[in-house]
DRENDO-1510 file (C-alpha; in Angstrom, 1 decimal, always signed):
<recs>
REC; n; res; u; v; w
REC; 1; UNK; +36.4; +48.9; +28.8 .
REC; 2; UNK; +35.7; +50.5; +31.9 .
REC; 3; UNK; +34.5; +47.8; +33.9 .
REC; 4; UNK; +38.0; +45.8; +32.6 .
REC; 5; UNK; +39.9; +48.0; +34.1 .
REC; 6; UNK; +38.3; +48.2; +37.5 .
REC; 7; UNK; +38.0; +44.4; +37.4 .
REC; 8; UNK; +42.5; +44.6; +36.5 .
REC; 9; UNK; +42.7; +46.3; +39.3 .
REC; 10; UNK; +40.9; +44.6; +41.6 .
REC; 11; UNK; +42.2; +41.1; +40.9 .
REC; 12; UNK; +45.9; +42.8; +41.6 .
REC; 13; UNK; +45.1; +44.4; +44.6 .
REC; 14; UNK; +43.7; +41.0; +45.8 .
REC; 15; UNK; +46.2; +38.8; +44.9 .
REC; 16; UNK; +48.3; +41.4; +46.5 .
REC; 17; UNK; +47.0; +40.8; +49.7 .
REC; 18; UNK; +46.6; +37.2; +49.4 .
REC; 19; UNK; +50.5; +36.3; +48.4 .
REC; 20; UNK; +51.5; +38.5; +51.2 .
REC; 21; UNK; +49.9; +36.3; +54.0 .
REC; 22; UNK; +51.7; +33.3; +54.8 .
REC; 23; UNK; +49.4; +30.8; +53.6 .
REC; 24; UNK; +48.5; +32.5; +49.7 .
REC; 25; UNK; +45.2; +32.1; +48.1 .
REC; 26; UNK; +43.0; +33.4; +45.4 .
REC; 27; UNK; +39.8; +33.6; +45.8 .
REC; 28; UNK; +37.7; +30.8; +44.0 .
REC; 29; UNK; +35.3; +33.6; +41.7 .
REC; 30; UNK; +38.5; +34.9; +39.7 .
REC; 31; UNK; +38.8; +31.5; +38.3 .
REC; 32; UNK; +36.1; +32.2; +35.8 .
REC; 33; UNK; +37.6; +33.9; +32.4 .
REC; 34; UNK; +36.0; +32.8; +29.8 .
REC; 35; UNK; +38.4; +29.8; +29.1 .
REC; 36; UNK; +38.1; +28.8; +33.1 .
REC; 37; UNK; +34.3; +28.9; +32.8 .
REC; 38; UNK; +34.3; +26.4; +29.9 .
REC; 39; UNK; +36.5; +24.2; +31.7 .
REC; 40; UNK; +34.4; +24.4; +34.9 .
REC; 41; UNK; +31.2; +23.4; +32.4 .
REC; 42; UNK; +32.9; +20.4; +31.6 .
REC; 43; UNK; +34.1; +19.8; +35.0 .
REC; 44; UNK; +29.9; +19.6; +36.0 .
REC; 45; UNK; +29.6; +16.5; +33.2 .
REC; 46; UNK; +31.8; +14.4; +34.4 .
REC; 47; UNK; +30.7; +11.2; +36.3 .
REC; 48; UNK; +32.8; +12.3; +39.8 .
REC; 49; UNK; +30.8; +15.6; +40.0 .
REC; 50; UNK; +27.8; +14.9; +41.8 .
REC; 51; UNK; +27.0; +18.5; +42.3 .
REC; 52; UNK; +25.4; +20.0; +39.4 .
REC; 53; UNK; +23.3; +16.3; +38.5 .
REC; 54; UNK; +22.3; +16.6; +42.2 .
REC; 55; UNK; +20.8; +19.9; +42.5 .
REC; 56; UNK; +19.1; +19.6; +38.8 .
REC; 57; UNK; +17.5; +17.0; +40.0 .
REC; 58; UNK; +16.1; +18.7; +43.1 .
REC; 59; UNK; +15.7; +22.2; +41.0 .
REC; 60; UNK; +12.9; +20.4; +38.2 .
REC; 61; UNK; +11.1; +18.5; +41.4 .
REC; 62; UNK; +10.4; +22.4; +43.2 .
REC; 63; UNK; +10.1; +23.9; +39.6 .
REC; 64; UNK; +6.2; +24.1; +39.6 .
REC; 65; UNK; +6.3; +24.4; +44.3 .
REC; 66; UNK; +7.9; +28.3; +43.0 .
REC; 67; UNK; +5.0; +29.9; +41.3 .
REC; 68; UNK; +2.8; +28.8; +44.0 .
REC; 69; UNK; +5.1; +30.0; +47.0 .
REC; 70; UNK; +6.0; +33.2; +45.0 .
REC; 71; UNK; +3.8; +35.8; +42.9 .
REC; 72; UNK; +3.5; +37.6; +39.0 .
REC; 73; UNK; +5.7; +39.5; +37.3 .
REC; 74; UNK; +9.4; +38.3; +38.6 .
REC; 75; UNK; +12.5; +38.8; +38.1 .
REC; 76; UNK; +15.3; +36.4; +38.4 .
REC; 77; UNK; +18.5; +37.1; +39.6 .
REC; 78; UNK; +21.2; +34.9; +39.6 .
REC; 79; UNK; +24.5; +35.6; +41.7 .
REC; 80; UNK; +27.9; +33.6; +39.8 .
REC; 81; UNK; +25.3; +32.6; +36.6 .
REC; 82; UNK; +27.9; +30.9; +34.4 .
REC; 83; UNK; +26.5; +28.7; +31.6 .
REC; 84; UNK; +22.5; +29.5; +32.7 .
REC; 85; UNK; +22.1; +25.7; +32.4 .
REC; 86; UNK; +20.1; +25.5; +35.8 .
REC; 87; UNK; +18.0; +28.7; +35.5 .
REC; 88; UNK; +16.5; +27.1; +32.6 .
REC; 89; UNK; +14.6; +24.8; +34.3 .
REC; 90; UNK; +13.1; +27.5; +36.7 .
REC; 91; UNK; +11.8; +30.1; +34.1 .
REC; 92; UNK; +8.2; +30.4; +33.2 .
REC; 93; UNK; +5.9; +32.9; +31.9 .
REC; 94; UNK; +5.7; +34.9; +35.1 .
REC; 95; UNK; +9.5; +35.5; +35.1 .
REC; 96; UNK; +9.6; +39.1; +33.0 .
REC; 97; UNK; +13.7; +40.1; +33.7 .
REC; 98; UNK; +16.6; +37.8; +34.4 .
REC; 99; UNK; +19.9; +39.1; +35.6 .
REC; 100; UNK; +22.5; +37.0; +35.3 .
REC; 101; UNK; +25.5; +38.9; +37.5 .
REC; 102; UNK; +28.9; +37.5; +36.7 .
REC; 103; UNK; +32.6; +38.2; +37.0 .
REC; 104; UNK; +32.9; +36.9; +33.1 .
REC; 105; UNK; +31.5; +39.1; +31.3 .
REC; 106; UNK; +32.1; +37.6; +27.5 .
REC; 107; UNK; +30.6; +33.8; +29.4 .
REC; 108; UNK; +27.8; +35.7; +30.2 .
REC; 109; UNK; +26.9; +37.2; +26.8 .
REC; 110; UNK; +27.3; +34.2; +25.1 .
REC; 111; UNK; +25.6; +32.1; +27.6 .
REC; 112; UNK; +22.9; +34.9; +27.8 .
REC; 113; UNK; +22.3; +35.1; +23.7 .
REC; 114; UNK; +22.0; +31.1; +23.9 .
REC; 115; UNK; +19.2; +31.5; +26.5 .
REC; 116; UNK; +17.6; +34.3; +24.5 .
REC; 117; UNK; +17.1; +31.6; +21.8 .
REC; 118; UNK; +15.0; +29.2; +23.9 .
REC; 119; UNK; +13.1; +32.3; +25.6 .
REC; 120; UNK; +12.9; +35.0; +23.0 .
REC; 121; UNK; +10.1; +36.9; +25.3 .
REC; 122; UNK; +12.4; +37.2; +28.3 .
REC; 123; UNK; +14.2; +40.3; +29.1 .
REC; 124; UNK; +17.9; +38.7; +29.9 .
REC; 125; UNK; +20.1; +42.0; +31.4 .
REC; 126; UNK; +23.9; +40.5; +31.5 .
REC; 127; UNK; +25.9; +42.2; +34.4 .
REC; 128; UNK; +29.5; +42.5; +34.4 .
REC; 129; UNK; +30.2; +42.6; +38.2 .
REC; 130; UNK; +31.8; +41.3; +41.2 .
REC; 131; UNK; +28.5; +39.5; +42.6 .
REC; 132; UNK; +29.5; +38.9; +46.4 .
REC; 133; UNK; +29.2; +42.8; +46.8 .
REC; 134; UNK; +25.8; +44.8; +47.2 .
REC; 135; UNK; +24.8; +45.7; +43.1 .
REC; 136; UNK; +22.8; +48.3; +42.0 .
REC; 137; UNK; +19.7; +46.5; +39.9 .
REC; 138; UNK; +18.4; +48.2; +36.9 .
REC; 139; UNK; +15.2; +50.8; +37.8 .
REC; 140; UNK; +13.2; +49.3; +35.1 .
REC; 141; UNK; +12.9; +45.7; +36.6 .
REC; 142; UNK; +9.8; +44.3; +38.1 .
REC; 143; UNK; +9.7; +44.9; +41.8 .
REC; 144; UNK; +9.1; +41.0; +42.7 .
REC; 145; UNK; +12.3; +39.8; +42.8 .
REC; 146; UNK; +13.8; +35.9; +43.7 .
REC; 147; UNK; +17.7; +35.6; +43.5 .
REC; 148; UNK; +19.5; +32.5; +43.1 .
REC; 149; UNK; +23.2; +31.6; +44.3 .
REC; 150; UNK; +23.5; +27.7; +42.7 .
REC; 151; UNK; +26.1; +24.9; +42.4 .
REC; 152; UNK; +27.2; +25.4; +46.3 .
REC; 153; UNK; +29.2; +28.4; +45.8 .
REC; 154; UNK; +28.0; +29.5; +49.2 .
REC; 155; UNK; +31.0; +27.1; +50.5 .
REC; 156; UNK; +33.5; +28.8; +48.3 .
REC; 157; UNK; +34.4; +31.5; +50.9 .
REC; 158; UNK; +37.4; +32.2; +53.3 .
REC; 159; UNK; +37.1; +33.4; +56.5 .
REC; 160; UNK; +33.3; +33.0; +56.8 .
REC; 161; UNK; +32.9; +35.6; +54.3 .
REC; 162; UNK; +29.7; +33.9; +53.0 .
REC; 163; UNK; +28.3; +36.2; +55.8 .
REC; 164; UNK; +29.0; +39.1; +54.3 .
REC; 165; UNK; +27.9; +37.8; +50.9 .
REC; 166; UNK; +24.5; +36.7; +52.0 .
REC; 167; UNK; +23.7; +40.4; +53.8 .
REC; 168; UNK; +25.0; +42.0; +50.6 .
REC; 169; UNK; +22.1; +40.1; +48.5 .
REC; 170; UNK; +20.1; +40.4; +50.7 .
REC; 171; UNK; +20.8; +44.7; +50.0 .
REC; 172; UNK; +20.5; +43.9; +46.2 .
REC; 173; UNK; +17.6; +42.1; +45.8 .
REC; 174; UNK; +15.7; +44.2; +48.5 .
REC; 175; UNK; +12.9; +44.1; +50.8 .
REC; 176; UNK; +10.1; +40.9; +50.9 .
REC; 177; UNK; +12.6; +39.3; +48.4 .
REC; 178; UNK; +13.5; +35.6; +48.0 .
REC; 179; UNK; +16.7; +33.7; +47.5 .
REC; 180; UNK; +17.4; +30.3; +46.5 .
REC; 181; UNK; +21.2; +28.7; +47.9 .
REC; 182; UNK; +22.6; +25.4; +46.7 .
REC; 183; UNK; +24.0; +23.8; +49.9 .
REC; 184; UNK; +26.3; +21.0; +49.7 .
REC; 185; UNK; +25.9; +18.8; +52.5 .
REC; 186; UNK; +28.3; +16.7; +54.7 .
REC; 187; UNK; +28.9; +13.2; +53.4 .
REC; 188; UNK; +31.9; +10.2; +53.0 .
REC; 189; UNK; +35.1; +11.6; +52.1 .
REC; 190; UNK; +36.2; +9.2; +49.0 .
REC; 191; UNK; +32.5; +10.7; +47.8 .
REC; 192; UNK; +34.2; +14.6; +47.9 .
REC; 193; UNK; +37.5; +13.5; +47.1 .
REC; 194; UNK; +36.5; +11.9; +43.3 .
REC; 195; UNK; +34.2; +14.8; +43.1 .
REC; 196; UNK; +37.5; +16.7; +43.2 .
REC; 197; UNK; +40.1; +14.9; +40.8 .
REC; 198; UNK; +37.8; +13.8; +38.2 .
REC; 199; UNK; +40.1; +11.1; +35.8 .
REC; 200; UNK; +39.8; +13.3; +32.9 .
REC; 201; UNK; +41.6; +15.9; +34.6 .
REC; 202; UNK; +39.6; +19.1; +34.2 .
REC; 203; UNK; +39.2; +19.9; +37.9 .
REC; 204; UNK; +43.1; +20.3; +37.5 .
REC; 205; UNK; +43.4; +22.6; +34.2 .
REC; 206; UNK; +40.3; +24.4; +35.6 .
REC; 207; UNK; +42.2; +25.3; +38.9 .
REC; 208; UNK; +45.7; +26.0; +36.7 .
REC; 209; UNK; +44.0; +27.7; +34.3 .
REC; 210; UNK; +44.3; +30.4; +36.7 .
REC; 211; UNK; +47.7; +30.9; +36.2 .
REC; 212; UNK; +47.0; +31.5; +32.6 .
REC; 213; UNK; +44.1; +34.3; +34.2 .
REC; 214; UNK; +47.1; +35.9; +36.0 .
REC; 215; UNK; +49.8; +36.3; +33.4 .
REC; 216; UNK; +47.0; +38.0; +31.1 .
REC; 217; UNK; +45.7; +40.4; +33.6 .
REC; 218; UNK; +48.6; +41.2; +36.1 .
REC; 219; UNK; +51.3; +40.7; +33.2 .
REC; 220; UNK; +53.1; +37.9; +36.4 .
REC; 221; UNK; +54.9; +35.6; +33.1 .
REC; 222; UNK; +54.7; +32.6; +34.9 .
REC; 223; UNK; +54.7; +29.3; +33.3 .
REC; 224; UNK; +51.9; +26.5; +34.3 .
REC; 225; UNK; +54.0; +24.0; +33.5 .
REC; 226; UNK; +55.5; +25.0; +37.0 .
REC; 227; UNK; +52.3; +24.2; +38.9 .
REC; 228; UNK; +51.1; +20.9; +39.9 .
REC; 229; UNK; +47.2; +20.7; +41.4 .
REC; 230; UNK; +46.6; +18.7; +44.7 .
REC; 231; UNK; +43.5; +18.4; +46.8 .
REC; 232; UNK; +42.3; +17.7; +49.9 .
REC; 233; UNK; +40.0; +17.1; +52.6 .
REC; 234; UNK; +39.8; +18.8; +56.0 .
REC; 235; UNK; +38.3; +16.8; +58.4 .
REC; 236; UNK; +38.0; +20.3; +60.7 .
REC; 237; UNK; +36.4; +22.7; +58.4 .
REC; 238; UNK; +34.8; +19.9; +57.0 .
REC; 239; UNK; +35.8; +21.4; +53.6 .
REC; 240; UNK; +37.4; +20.1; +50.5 .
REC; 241; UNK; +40.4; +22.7; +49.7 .
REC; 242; UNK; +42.4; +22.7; +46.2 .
REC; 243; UNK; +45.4; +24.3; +45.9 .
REC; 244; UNK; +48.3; +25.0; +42.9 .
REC; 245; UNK; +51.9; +23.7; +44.2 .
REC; 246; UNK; +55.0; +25.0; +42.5 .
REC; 247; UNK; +57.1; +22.7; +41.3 .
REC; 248; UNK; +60.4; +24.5; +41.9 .
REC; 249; UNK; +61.7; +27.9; +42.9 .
REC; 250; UNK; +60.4; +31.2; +41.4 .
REC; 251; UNK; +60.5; +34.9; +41.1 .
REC; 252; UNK; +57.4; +37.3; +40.2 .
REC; 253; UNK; +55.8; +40.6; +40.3 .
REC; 254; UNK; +52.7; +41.9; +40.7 .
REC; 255; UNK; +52.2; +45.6; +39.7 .
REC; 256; UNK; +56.4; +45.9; +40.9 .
REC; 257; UNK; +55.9; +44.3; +43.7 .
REC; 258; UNK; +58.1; +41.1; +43.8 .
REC; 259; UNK; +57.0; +37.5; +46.0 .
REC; 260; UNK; +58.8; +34.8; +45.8 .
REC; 261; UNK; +57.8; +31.0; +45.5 .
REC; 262; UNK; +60.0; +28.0; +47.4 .
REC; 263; UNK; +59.3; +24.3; +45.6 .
REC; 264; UNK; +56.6; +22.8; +47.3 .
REC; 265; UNK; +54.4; +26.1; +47.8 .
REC; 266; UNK; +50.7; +25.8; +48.0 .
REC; 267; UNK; +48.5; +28.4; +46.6 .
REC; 268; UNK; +45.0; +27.8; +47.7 .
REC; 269; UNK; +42.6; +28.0; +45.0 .
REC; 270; UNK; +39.3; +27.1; +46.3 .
REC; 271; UNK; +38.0; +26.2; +49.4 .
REC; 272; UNK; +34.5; +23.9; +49.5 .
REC; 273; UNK; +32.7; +24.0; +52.9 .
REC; 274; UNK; +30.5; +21.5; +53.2 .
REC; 275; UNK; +27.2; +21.9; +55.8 .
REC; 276; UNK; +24.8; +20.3; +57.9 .
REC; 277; UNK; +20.6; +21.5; +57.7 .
REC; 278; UNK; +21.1; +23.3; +60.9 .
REC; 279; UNK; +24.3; +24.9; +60.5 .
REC; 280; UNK; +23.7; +26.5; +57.2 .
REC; 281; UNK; +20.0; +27.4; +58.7 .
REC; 282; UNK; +22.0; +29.5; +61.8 .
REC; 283; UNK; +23.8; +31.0; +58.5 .
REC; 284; UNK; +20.9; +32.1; +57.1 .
REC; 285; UNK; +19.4; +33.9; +60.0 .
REC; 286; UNK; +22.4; +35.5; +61.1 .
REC; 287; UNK; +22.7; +37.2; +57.9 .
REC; 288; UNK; +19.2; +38.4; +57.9 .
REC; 289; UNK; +17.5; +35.8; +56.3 .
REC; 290; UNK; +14.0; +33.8; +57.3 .
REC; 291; UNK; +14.0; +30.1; +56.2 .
REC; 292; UNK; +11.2; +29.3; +54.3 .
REC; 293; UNK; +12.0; +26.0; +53.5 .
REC; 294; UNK; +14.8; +23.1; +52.1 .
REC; 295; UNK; +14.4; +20.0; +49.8 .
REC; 296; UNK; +17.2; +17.5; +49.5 .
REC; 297; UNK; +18.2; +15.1; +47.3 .
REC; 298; UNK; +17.3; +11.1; +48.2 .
REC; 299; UNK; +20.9; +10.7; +49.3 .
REC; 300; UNK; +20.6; +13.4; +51.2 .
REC; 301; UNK; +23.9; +14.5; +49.1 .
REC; 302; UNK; +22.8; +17.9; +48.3 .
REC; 303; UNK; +20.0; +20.6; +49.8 .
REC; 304; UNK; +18.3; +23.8; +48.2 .
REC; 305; UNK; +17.4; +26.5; +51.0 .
REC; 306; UNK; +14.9; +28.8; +50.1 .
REC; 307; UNK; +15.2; +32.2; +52.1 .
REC; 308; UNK; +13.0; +35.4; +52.5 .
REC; 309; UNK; +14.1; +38.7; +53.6 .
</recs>
């Protein structure tokens, strides 16, 4: 109950902020309740999404490469775990603890008690938190510990951001730690764009779905019937950016403060950076971290950076 209400009061304080600018966004890791985490699951199935198939792919060929580059006794921490479908593939008997840190807490406990099935022996320690600030771990953890920020979040961050993220893990996990980043490289537009606006439409509910997030937590009564999704592709950022539009004019409040929305308003809802090798490798190492090494995908689609501190 505790950690609700801090979580409430963040997401307000945020969104806050965010309307108040001239171009409004919400920051991509509020989109996962437990109905926008389902829909993002699905979203990872469909044909368009090259993402998640990509970096399985690349995560079962480096599967047996990580007990030979890293030691006993680990623990695994994973930074935005949703559905635990990837770490899956990288546990073995030397991993003791897995943390899965999340900002949805009932997706983690169900995802956590599914994983508990297939590894009874592991100890799985689901944490309710926002994971792109520095976390306290648990004392009783192993002291060997690899973290693992998947399904190219790092590219989900305004206002090079990701910076600060990547020294804040590098606080949490500690000193002669490891961490694994899913990179999405740079590659034909019409490629990102389908990966976007998949024909069953979930990228869309997904991204409107956080309207629904809003009226729950911050009490705004909006309607999403109001919203139409749109997305697309900045050739300068090189990023893919998804926004909300409203579809007419509109009054709301968040916590008595009142915004208004014209028709035709965007409300960014996630931006996607997309990287070359080298520019994600001067990312690493300004934050702090070594690279050890990178394995792509045959298309060169997709990369997996692994990083020491």
């Amino acid at each position: 109950m505790v950690s609700e209400k801090i979580e409430q009061k963040t997401f307000s304080q945020e969104l806050i902020i965010n309307f108040s600018k001239r171009k409004k966004n919400i920051p991509s890791k509020f989109h996962y309740d437990l109905k926008g985490s389902k829909y993002f699951a699905k979203i990872t199935k469909t044909k368009e999404y090259y993402i998640t198939r990509v970096e399985k792919e690349i995560l079962k060929k480096i599967a047996s490469q990580i007990s030979k580059i890293i030691g006993n006794n680990l623990t695994y921490v994973e930074f935005g775990s949703g559905s635990t479908e990837k770490i899956r593939i990288l546990l073995n008997k030397k991993v003791k603890f897995y943390i899965p840190l999340d900002i949805s807490f009932e997706f983690i406990k169900e995802s956590s008690k599914k994983l508990l099935k297939s590894f009874p022996k592991l100890k799985i320690l689901p944490t309710y938190c926002d994971y792109t600030k520095y976390i306290r771990l648990h004392k009783s953890i192993s002291k060997n510990k690899i973290g693992f920020f998947l399904g190219s979040s790092i590219g989900n961050f305004y206002n090079k951001e990701e910076m600060k993220f990547l020294k804040n893990a590098k606080k949490t996990l500690g000193k002669k730690s490891f961490l694994f980043v899913g990179v999405d490289l740079i590659k034909k537009v019409k490629v990102l764009k389908k990966a976007y606006n998949d024909k069953e439409n979930f990228t869309a509910r997904f991204n409107l779905n956080l309207i629904n997030i809003m009226n729950k937590q911050v009490k705004t009564n909006l309607k999403v019937g109001d919203f139409k999704y749109m997305t697309t592709f900045n050739k300068k950022k090189s990023s893919m950016e998804n926004f909300i539009v409203s579809k007419r004019n509109q009054n709301f409040f968040i916590k008595n403060k009142k915004f208004q929305l014209k028709k035709g308003d965007k409300i960014q809802t996630e931006i996607s950076n997309k990287f070359t090798i080298s520019k994600f490798t001067k990312l690493a190492k300004s934050s702090g971290w070594s690279v050890k090494k990178h394995w792509k995908d045959a298309k060169r689609y997709y990369a997996v950076f692994l990083l020491q501190a």
